[in-house]
C-alpha positions in Angstrom: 75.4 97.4 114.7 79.1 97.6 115.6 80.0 96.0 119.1 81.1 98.1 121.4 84.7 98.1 122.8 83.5 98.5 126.7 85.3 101.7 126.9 83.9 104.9 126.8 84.7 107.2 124.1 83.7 110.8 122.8 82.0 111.5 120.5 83.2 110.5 116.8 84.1 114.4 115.2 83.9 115.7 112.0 87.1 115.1 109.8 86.0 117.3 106.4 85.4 115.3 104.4 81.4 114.5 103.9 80.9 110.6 103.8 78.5 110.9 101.8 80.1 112.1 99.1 83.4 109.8 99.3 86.7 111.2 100.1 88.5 113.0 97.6 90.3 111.4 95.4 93.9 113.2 96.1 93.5 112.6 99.4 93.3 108.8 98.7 96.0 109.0 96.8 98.4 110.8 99.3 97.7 108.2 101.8 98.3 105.2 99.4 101.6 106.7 98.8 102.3 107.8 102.1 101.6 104.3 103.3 103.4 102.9 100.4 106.8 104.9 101.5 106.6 104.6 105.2 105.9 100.6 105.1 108.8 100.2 102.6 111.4 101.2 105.7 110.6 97.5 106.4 112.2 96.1 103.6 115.1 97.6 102.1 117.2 95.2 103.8 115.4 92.6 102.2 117.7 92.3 98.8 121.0 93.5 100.6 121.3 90.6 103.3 123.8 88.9 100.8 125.8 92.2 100.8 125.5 93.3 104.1 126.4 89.5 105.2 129.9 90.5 103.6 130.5 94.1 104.5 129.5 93.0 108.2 131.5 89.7 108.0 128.0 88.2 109.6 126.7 84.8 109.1 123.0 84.3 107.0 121.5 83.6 110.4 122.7 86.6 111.5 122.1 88.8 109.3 118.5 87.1 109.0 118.5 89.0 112.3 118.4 92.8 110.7 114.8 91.6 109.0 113.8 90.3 111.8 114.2 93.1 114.5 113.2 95.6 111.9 109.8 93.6 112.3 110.0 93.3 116.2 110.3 96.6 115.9 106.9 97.2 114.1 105.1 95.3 116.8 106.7 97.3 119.6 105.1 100.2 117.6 102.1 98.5 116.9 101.4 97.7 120.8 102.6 101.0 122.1 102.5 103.9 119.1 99.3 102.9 117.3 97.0 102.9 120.3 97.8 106.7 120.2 95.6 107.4 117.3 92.4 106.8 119.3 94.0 108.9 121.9 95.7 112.1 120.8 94.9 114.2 117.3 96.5 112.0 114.3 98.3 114.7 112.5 100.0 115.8 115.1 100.7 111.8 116.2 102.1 111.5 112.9 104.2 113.7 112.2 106.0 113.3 115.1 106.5 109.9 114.0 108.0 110.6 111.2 110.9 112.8 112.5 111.8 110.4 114.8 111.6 107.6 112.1 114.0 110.0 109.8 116.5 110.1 113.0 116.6 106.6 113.1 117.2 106.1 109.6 119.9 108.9 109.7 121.5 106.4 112.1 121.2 102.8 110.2 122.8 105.1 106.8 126.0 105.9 108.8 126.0 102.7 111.1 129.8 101.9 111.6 129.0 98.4 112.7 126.2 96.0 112.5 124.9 96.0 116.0 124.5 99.8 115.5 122.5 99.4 112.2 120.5 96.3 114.4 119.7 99.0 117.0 118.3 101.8 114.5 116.5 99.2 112.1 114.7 98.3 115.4 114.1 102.2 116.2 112.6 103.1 112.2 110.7 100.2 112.3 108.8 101.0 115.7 108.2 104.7 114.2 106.8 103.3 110.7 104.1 102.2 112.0 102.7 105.8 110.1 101.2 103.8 107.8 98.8 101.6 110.3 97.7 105.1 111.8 96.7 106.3 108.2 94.6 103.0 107.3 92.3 103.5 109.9 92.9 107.6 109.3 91.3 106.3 105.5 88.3 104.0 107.2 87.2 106.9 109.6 86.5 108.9 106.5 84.7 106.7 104.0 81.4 105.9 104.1 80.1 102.8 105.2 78.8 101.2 102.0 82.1 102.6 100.0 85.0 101.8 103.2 86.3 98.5 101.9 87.0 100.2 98.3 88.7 102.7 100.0 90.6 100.7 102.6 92.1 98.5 99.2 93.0 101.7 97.6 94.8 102.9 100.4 96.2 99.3 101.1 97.2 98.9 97.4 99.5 101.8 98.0 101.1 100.2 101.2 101.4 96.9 99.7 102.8 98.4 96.4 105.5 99.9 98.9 106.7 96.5 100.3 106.7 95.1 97.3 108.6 98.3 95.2 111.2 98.7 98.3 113.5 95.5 97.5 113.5 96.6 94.1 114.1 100.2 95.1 116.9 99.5 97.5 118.8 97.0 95.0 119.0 99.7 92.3 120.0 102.7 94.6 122.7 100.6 96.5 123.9 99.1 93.4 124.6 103.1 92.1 125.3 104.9 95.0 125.8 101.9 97.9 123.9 100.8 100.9 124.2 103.7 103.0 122.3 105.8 100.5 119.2 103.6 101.0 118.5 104.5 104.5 120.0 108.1 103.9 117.4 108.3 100.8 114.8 107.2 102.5 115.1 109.6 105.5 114.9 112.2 103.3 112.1 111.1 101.6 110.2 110.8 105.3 111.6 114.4 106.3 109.7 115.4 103.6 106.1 113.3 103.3 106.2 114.4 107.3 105.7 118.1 106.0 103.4 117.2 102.6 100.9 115.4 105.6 101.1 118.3 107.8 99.8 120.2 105.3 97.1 118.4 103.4 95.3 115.8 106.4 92.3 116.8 108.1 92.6 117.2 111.9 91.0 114.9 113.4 90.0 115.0 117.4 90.7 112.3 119.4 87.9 109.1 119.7 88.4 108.6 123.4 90.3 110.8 126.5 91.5 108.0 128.6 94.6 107.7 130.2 97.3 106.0 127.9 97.3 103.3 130.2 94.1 102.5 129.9 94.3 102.8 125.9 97.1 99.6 126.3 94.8 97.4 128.3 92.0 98.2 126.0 94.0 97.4 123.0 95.5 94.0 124.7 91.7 93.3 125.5 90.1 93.9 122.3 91.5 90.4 121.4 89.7 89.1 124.2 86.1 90.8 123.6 85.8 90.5 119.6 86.6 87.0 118.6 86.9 88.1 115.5 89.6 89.9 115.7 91.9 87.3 117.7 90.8 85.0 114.6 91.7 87.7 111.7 94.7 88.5 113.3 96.0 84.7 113.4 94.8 84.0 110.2 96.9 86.7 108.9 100.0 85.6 111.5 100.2 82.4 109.5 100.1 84.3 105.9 102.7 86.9 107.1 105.2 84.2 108.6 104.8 82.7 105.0 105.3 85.6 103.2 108.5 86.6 105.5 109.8 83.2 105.0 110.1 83.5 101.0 111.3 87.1 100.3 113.7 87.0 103.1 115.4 83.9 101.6 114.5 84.4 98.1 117.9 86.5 97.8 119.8 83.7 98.9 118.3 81.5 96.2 118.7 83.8 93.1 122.1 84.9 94.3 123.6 81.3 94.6 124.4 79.0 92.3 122.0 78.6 89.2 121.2 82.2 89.0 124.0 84.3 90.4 121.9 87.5 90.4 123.3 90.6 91.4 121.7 93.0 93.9 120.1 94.8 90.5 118.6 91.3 89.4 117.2 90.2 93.1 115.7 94.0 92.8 114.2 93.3 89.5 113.1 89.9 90.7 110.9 91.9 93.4 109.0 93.7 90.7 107.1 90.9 90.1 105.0 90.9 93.2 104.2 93.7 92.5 101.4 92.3 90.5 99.9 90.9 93.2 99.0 94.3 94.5 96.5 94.5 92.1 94.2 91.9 94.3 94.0 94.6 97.0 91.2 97.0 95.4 89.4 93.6 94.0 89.8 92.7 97.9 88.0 95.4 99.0 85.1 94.9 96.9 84.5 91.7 97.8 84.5 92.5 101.4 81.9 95.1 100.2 79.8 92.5 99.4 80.4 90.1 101.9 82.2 87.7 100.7 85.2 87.8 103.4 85.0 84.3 104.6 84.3 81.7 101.5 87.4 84.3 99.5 89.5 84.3 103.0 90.1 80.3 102.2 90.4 80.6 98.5 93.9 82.7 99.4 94.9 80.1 102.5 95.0 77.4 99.2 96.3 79.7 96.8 99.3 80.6 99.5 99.9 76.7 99.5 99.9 76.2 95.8 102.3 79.0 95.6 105.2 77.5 97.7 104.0 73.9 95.9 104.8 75.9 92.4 108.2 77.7 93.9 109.4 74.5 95.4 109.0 72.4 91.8 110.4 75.3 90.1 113.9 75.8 92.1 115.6 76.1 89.4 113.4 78.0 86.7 112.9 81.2 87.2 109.6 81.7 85.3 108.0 79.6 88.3 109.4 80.9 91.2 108.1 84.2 89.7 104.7 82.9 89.3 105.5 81.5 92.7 106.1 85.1 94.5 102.7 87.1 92.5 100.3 84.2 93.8 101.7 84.2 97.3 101.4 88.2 96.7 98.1 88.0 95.9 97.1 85.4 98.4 98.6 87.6 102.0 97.4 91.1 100.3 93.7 89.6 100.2 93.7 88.1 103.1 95.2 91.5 104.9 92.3 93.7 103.3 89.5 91.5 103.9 90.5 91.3 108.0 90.9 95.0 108.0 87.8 95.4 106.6 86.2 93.2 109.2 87.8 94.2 111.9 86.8 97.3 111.6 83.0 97.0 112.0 83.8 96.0 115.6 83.6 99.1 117.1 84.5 102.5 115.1 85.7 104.3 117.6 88.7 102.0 118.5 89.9 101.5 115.2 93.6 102.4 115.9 93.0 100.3 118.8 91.6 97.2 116.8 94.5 98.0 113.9 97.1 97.7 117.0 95.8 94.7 118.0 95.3 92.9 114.9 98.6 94.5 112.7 100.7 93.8 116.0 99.9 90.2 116.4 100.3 88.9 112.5 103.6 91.1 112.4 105.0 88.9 115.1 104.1 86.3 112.7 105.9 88.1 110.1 109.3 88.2 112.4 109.0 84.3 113.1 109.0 83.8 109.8 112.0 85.7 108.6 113.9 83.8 111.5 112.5 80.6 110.9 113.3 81.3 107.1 116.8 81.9 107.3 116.9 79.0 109.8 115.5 76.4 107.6 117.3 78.0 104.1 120.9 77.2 106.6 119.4 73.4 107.2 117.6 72.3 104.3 118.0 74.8 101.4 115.0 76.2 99.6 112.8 72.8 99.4 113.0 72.6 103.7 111.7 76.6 103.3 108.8 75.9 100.5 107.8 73.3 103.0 108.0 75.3 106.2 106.1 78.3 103.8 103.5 75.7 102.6 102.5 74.4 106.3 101.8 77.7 107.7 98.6 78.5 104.9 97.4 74.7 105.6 97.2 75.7 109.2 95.9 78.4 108.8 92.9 77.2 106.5 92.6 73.9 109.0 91.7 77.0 111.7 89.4 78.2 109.0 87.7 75.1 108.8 86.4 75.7 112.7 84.8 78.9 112.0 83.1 77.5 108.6 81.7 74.5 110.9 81.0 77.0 113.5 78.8 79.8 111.0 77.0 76.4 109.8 76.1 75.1 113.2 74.9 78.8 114.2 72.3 79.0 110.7 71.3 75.5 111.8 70.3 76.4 115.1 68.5 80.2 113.9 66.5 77.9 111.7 65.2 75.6 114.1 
């Protein structure tokens, strides 16, 4: 039986779709998509630091900076947005989202000066957090025995997004410049604002009270479901790794021994992309239960990654092998904490989502900052390093609840 958040909530309503027959399949696939494009406003900048660096006349700590308040940004949006969804109707919630997020991006595509892009990457990336209202928006409808399949589907699409944007943003500001990135892309949320308007379900609010009250419940879910404090560091310590090597992978392939342009750092991203296939696989094995012993196969595979890009700094063959098993390794982990997380209590899932996306995304923004910190002092082998650490810590935590589930069957048995 789900635990029970401690705050009362109404009564879960009817969202149109019948769980027991699935949710339909278009509907899937407009919130992979929709996930995939609203996420992807987090990364564009990714592949353009190099350029921007110039056109700025910034430093690489600096402009380390624009990743990293795009990301602070997110968790603002996570603490104070997301709760929302438990709180007022979610189509409604996002839609208004997305305007603002097309306003913001309107800004950063005719910035003058970099503190002005700083201030409106900050602002998109608090109002993207769309696509952590349409995860659980996805989880609400499935049925039980079927919601970790459909939580990978709709997570392949958000993941496909991170990964597609750097690739996305090299070829469109090689053609047409920078500025058309952020211009693009608040076109393209000007739009999916009206296509999800028009094709989600309404669905009533879980819980009517006060929005102040939705904050401290959110801040105090980490407090009642150990789980989720756990999940949510686990996946702090995957993220910071993940920042850490696609925020200074540019610097690496446009240096010396590569001397990739903004095209070939894009093209470069396209190989994570393979790692989104994990995510539905994910979901099936949190279907059957096999979230923990899978959980620590992905905090080793993370390490082995940044042990394979750090021997292969100079081949490119293995620092692409490199970025799909690190891939791989966070986009497991992510859907097989979502999936657990959200058995806590299903009527706080935005809530629980907040919590949990909020936390590791903090992780995230270390991790850009500490990246482009350690690339400035000790290159890429001081950045493999820092990126291999934070998956050994992370499974060393992992160790405590494997010790812990053991003692627990020893005692039932006794």
């Amino acid at each position: 039986m789900p635990q029970s958040s401690g705050v009362r909530t109404s009564r879960r309503p009817a969202t149109g779709a019948e769980p027991a027959h699935g949710v339909p399949g278009r509907l899937i696939a407009l919130l992979a998509v929709a996930s995939g494009m609203t996420v992807a406003n987090l990364y564009y900048a990714q592949p353009l630091l190099s350029s921007l660096r110039e056109v700025f006349h910034t430093s690489t700590a600096a402009a380390g900076w624009l990743i990293t308040l795009t990301q602070v940004g997110y968790v603002i949006g996570m603490l104070f947005l997301v709760p929302l969804g438990d709180r007022l109707e979610k189509r409604g919630l996002i839609t208004v989202l997305l305007m603002v997020t097309t306003a913001a991006l309107l800004t950063a595509g005719l910035a003058g000066n970099f503190p002005t892009l700083l201030i409106a990457s900050l602002a998109a990336g608090a109002t993207s957090v769309v696509a952590q209202i349409l995860v659980p928006f996805a989880a609400s409808l499935a049925p039980d025995h079927a919601r970790g399949r459909i939580v990978g589907r709709v997570m392949s699409g958000l993941l496909t997004g991170i990964l597609l944007s750097r690739t996305l943003s090299s070829l469109v500001s090689d053609i047409a410049g920078w500025r058309v990135v952020y211009l693009g892309s608040a076109v393209l949320m000007a739009v999916l604002a009206v296509a999800l308007r028009s094709a989600l379900p309404r669905q009533a609010p879980t819980t009517t009270i006060p929005y102040a009250r939705v904050l401290h419940s959110t801040v105090r879910m980490l407090r009642i479901h150990p789980a989720l404090l756990r999940r949510a560091l686990y996946q702090a310590a995957m993220f910071g790794a993940f920042s850490a090597f696609w925020t200074t992978i540019s610097y690496v392939l446009a240096g010396p021994g590569f001397h990739y342009s903004a095209v070939g750092i894009g093209v470069f991203a396209l190989v994570g992309a393979a790692g989104a296939a994990v995510a539905p696989l994910a979901g099936r094995w949190a279907d059957r239960n096999l979230a923990r012993p899978m959980t620590g196969a992905a905090f080793v595979l993370a390490a082995l990654a940044f042990g394979v890009a750090g021997i292969g700094r100079h081949h490119i063959v293995l620092i692409a092998l490199a970025a799909v098993l690190l891939d791989m390794a966070v986009q497991a982990t992510l859907i097989l904490g979502q999936h657990t997380i959200y058995r806590l209590d299903p009527d706080a899932r935005a809530r629980l989502n907040s919590a949990f996306i909020a936390t590791f995304f903090l992780g995230g923004a270390l991790g850009s900052q500490l990246g482009s910190l350690t690339f400035h002092a000790g290159g890429w082998t001081g950045v493999t390093a820092l990126g291999a650490a934070l998956p050994v810590v992370a499974l060393l935590y992992w160790l405590t609840e494997h010790r812990k589930a053991d003692r627990n069957r020893a005692r039932d048995t006794a």
